[in-house]
C-alpha positions in Angstrom: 10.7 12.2 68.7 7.2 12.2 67.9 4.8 12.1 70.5 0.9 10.5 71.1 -0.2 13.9 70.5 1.0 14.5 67.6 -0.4 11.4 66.2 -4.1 11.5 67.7 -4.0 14.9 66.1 -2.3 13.3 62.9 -4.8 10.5 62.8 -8.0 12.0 60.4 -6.1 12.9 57.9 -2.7 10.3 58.0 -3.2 8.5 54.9 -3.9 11.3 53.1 -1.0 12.9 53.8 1.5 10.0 53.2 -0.3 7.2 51.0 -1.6 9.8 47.9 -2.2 7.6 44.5 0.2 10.1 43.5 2.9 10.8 45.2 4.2 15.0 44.9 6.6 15.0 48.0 9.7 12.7 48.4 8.3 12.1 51.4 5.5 10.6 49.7 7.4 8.4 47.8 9.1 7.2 50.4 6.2 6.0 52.2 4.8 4.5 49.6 8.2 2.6 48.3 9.0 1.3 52.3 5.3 -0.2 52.1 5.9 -2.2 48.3 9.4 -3.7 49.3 7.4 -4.2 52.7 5.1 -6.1 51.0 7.5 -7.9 48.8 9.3 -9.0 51.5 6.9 -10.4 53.4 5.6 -11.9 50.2 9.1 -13.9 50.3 9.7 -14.5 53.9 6.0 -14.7 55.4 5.5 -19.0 56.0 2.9 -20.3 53.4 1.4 -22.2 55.8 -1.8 -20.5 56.5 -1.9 -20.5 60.4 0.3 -17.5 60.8 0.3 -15.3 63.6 1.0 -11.4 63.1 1.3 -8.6 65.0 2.2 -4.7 63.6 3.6 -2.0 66.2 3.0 1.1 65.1 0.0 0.6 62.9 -1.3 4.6 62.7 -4.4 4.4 61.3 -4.6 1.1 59.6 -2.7 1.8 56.4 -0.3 -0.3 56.5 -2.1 -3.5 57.9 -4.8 -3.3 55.6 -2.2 -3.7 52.3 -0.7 -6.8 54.3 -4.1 -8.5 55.1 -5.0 -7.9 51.4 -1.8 -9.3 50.0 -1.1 -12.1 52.4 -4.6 -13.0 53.9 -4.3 -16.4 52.6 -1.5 -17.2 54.5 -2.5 -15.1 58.2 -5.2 -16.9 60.6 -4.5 -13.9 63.3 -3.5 -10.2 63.1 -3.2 -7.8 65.6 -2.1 -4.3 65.2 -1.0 -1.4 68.1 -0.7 2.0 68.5 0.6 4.4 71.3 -2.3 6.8 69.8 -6.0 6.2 71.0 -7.3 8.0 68.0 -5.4 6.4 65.7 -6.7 3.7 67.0 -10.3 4.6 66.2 -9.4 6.0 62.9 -7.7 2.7 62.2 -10.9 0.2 63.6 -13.5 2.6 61.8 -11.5 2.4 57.9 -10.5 -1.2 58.3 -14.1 -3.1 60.5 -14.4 -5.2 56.8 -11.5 -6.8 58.1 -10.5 -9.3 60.7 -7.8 -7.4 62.2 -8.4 -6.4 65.9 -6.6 -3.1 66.4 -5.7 -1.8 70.0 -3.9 0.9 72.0 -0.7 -0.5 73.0 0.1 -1.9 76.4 -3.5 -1.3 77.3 -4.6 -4.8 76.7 -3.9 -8.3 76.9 -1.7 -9.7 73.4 -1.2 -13.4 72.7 2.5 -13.5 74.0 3.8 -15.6 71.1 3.6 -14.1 66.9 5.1 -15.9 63.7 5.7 -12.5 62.2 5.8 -8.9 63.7 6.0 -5.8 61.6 7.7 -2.6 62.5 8.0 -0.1 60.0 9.1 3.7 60.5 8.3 3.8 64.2 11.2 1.8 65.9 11.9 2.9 69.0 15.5 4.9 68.6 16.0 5.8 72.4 14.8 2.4 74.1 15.6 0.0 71.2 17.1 -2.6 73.3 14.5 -2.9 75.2 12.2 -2.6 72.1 13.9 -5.3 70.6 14.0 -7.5 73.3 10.1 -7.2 73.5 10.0 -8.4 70.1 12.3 -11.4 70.9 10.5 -12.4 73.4 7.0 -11.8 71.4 8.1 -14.2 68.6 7.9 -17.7 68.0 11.1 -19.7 67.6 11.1 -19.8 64.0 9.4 -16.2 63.9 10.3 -13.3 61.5 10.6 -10.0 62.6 10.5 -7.0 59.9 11.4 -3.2 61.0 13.3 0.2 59.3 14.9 2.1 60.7 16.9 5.5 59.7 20.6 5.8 59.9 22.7 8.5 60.8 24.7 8.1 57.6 21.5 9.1 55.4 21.9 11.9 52.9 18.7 13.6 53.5 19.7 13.5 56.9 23.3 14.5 56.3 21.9 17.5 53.7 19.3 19.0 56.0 20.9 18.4 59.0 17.2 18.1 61.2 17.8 18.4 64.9 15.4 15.9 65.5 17.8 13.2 63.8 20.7 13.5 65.9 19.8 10.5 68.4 20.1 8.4 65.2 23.2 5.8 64.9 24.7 4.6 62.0 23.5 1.6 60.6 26.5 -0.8 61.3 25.6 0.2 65.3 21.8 -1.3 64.8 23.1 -4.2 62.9 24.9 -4.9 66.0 22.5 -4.6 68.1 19.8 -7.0 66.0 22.6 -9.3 65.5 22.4 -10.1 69.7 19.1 -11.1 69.7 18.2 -12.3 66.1 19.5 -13.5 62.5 20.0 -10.5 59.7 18.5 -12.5 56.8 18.0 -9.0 54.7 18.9 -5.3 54.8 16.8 -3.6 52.1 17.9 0.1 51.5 14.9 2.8 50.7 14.6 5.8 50.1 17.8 8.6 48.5 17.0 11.7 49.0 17.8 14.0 45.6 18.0 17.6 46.4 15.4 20.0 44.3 14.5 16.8 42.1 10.3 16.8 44.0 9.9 20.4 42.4 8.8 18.9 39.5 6.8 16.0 41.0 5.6 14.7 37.2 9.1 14.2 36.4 10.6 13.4 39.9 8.0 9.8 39.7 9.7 8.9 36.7 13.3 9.6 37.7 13.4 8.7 41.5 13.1 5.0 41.2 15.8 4.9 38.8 17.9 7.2 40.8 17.7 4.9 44.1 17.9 1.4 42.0 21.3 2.9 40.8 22.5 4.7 44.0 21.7 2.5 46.5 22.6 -0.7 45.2 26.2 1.7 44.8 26.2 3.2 48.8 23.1 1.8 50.5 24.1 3.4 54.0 23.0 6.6 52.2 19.5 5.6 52.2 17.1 7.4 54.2 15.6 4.2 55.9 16.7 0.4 56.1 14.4 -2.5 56.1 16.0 -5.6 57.7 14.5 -9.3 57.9 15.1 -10.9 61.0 14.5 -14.3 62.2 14.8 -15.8 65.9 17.9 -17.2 66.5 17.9 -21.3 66.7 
């Protein structure tokens, strides 16, 4: 796992690295794709209400909650963002101070104890996720929506490459478990298929890797590299 240092020392130039208007990596493509379905699915399941409550874990430098808070400011009266990285956290209140979002180290201060919708993307705690998860239970409002990914050990970039830093993953039928104790699955979003040699030609790997993953995931999603799941507080 990824520590705090390597994120403070990550944090000048994370964007760059991950959020290019181009992507050239698949790695870049990935980011980019988990934050549009992110976006489009908080477009469907965020309430419309306009008094929402948010909170993201893991915001980095910022990137991430800025794109929300310009696509769904209309509906969010509140935002909060955390880090485990101090200078991320700097980075993150330097890019975004146009903004009403009040970013912070995590567990170093005081957070209203109740949100209408937390975001968790790419960071989800693999070694303490229940007790991650029941954090984020106890965080949310009754009716709240919680929105995380989360790799599975059944992914075929994982499977291919075979990094040692993946072998704490589970497959994805041992998360679903685990959410389904504490909350409601209301969507699992597959993202990201990992294509062998296909990013050596980045010009013609941005025209064929959507295609490829509309195709093969909808035909073996647990191949994916990442899942995005929607889930609600149980009634």
């Amino acid at each position: 796992m990824k520590d705090t240092d390597f994120y403070n020392a990550e944090s000048n130039a994370y964007s760059k690295k991950r959020y290019p208007e181009l992507a050239t990596t698949f790695t870049q493509f990935f980011f980019k794709e988990r934050l549009r379905l992110t976006l489009l699915l908080l477009k469907k399941f965020l309430p419309k209400h306009g008094s929402v409550s948010m909170l993201e874990i893991g915001c980095a430098d910022g990137v991430v909650a800025r794109a929300v808070w310009q696509n769904h400011s209309e509906n969010v009266a509140s935002f909060d963002a955390v880090d485990i990285a101090p200078q991320m956290i700097a980075v993150a209140q330097k890019n975004n101070a146009d903004t009403p979002i009040h970013f912070s180290v995590r567990d170093t201060v005081a957070l209203p104890s109740v949100y209408d919708c937390i975001v968790e993307v790419g960071v989800l705690n693999y070694l303490q996720l229940a007790d991650e998860l029941n954090a984020v239970q106890a965080a949310l409002t009754p009716r709240g929506t919680y929105i995380c990914s989360i790799s599975g050990l059944s992914s075929l970039q994982t499977t291919l490459k075979g990094w040692e830093g993946y072998m704490h993953l589970h497959p994805y039928a041992y998360y679903e478990q685990e959410f389904a104790k504490r909350f409601t699955i209301v969507r699992a979003m597959p993202v990201g298929f990992f294509v062998p040699l296909l990013w050596k030609v980045p010009a013609v790997a941005r025209i064929l890797q959507p295609l490829i993953e509309k195709i093969a995931l909808s035909l073996v999603p647990n191949l994916a590299h990442e899942k995005i799941y929607v889930l609600t507080t149980k009634n």
